[in-house]
Every structure is written in C-alpha cells, then in structure tokens.
PATIZA-770840 format. One record per atom (N, C-alpha, C): x, y, z; residue in one letter. Coordinates in steps of 0.1 Angstrom, whole numbers, plus 5000, padded with zeros to 4 digits. Atoms other than C-alpha are relative to their C-alpha. Last residue first. Layout:
BEGIN
XYZA...
//
This chain:
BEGIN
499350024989X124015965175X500449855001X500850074986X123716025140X500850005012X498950044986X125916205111X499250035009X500950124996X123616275078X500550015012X501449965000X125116615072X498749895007X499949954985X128616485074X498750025004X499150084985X128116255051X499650005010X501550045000X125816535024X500549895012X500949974995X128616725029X499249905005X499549964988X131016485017X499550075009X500250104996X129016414986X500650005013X500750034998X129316774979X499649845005X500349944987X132716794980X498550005005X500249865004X133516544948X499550105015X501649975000X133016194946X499450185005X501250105009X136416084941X498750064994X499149985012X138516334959X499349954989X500149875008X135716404985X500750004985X502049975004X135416044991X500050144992X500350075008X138815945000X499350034989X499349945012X139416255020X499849914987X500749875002X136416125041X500650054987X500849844989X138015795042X499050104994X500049905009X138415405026X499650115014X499649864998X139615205054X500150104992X499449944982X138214895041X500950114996X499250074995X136514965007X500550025012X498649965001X133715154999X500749885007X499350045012X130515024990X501650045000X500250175007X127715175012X500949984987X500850095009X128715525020X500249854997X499749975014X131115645047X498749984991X499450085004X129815725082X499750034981X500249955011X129216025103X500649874996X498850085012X129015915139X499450054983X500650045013X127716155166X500649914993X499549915013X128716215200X499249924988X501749935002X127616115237X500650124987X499849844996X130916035252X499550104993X499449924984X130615695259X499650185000X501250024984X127615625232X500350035014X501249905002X130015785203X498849995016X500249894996X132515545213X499650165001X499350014979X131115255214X500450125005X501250054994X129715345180X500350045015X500249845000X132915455162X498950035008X499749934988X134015095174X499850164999X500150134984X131414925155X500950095012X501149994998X132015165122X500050045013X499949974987X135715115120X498650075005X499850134997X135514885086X500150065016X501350135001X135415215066X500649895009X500650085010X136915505085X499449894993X499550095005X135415685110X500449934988X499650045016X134616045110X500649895003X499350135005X132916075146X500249984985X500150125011X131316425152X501349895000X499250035001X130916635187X499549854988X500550115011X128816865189X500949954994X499450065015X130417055220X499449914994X500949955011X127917195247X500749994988X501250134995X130116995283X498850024984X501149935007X133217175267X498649904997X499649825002X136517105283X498850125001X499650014984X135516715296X500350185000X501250034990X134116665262X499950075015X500949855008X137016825242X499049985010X499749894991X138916565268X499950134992X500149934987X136816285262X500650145005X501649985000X136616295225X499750045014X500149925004X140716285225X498650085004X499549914996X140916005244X499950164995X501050034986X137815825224X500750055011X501049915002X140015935194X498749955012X500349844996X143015805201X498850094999X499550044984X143115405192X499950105008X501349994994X141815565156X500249935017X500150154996X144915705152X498750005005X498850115003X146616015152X499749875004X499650074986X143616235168X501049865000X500050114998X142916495143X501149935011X498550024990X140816745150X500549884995X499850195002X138216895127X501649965011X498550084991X137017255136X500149824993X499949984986X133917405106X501949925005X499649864992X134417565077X500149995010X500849914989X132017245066X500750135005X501950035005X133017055035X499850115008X500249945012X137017185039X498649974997X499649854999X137317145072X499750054990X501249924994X135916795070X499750134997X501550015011X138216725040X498950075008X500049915007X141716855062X498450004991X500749884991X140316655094X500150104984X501349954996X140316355070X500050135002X500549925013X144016485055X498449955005X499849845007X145516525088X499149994984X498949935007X144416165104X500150154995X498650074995X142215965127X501650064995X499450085011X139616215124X501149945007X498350074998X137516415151X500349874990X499850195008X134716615136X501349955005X498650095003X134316895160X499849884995X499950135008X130917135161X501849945001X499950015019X131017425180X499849865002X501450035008X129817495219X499749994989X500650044994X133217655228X498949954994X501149904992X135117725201X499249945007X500950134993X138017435187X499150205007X500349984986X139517665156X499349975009X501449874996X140217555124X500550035015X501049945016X142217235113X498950065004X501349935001X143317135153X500150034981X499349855014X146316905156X498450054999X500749985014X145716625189X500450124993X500749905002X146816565222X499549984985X501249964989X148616285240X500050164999X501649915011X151516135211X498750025010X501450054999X154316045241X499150064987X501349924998X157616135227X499149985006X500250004988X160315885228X499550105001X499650144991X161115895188X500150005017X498649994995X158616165174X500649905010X499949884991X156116015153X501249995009X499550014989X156215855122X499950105008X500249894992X153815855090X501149965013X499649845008X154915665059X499850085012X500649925002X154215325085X501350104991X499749904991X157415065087X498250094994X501250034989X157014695076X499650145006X500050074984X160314705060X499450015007X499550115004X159114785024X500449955012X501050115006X156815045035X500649854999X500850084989X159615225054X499649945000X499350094991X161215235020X499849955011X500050125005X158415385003X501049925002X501150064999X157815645026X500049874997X499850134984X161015735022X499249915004X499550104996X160415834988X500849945010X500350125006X157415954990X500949874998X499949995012X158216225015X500049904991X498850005007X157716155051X499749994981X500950055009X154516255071X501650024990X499050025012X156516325106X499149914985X499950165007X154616325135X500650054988X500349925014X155616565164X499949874991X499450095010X154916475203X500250084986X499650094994X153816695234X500849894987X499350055010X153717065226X500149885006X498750055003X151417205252X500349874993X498749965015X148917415235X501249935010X499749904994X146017365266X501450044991X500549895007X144317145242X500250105010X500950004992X147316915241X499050125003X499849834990X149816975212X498649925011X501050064988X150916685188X499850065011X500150014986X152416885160X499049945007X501549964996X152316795122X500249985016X500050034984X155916775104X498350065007X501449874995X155816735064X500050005020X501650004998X158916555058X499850145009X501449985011X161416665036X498849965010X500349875011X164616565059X499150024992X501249874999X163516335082X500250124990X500249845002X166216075073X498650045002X499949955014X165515675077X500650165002X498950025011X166915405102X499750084993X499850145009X163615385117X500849974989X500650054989X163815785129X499449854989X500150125007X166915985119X498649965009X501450074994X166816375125X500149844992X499550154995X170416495116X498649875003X500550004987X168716835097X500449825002X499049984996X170716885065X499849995018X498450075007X168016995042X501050065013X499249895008X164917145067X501149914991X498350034994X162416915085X501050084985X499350145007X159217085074X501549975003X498349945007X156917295094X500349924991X499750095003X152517285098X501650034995X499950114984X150317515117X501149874999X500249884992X148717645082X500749885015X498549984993X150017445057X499750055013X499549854999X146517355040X501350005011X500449934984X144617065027X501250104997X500749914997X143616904995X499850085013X501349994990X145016605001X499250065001X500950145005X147316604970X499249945006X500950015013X148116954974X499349844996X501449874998X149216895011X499250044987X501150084992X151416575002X499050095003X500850145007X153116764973X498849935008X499250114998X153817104997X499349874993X499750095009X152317384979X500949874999X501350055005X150417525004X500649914991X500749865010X153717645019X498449894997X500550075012X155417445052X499250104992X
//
C-alpha cells in the first residue's frame, strides 16, 4: 500500500506494514471481491501471522452495508489473536490500544508514540494482557470509544492501565480519529494527556 491510498488519506494514517489485494486476485469473502482493499495484518507479538482484515473499498463497502455485512472483514477461517502495531512496542513505552487502524493511526500521530490496534473492542483486554504479560513496565493507555467507557474501566483495573476518554458531547462510538479530524490534533493531545487509571 502507498500513503496515498483514499481510506489512509482520509484517516490520516500511513501505509507502512500495510498491502492491497491486487486486480485479479480470486479472494471472495461475503459473496464480495477483495480486490482494492486495504489489507492490515493480525500478527501476534512474537510476529506470527495469524489473521488478515480487509478494509474494503467504498464501493464494496457499501454493499456489505446493505446486507448487514461490516466494511471491514477478516480473513475467512483465520483466528484474529494478535494485533497491528503503528510504531514500535519498546519495552517500558507507552501503548494506546485502539479498537481500530485509524484510532491507533490518531494516537500515533498526537504522541510519536506505539498504538495497537486490537480489532474490536471484545479484544483489547486480550491484547492488554499479553503486552502486560510481556512487559510487567508498559504504560499502558485505553482509547475507548464513546459509549465504551464502563467497559474501558473493567478493563483498565484488570490489567492496571489508563483510560483516555472522549470529551463530553460526542456521539456513540465517536473516536480519537474522530476528534482529531474535527477538532484538530491538539485537542487529541490534550485526551491523551488527561488519561487516568
């Protein structure tokens, strides 16, 4: 993938670590084509390759939509059990773990620092544990988004992390990338900056 892939300019994020299904590749998955999408590896944090998700091109997207399907898929009988790094995980750093590629892409972009994302917020208390379990001196941040507070909580108190939350007034499941786009990068700092245990 280049920088100048549509869904990566429109997130404000970066190719780096990221392919794209090629013209002419057989890949079906919910009845649709993979050709054009963005592909983001599911790697475990010892690098093995375990799932791939598929951020499909708008207009697939919008036919999935129409039959109930997510824009994002992952690979068909895969397990998804790991995460996509944006940066580099260092011992004793900071990690904001995100439910998605363009959070982690915002963090990354406020702070310089690692962001992971953990395909789902159902995954990020898996995830949290096994940066935790790696790296007993990781500061470890919670980017929930809106309406997932409560459980960003729960799991902040298992595995002894922070929560960064949105601002008063956003809508359910407004994000990080949300914010930045809107309200500009500094307001995103200032987020992360607050971010409690």
């Amino acid at each position: 993938a280049t920088d100048a892939r549509p869904y990566i300019v429109a997130k404000g994020g970066r190719a780096d670590g990221l392919r794209v299904v090629p013209a002419g590749d057989p890949l079906r998955i919910a009845g649709q084509s993979m050709v054009g999408a963005l592909v983001v590896p599911v790697t475990r944090l010892d690098g093995t390759l375990t799932s791939l998700q598929f951020i499909t091109p708008p207009e697939t997207a919008k036919r999935l939509r129409a039959n109930g399907s997510p824009g994002k898929l992952n690979l068909k009988g895969a397990t998804v059990d790991g995460l996509f790094a944006v940066g580099k995980l260092t011992r004793g750093g900071v990690v904001y773990l995100c439910e998605g590629i363009g959070q982690a892409w915002a963090c990354h972009q406020a702070t310089g620092g690692t962001a992971v994302v953990c395909f789902g917020w159902g995954r990020v208390r898996t995830v949290a544990e096994a940066i935790r379990y790696q790296d007993d001196n990781a500061t470890l941040v919670l980017v929930p988004d809106v309406g997932m507070e409560a459980k960003a909580d729960e799991v902040a108190k298992a595995v002894g992390a922070c929560v960064a939350r949105m601002p008063e007034g956003w809508p359910q499941n407004g994000d990080v990338n949300d914010l930045i786009q809107r309200e500009g990068l500094p307001a995103l700092v200032q987020v992360l900056a607050a971010a409690v245990p």
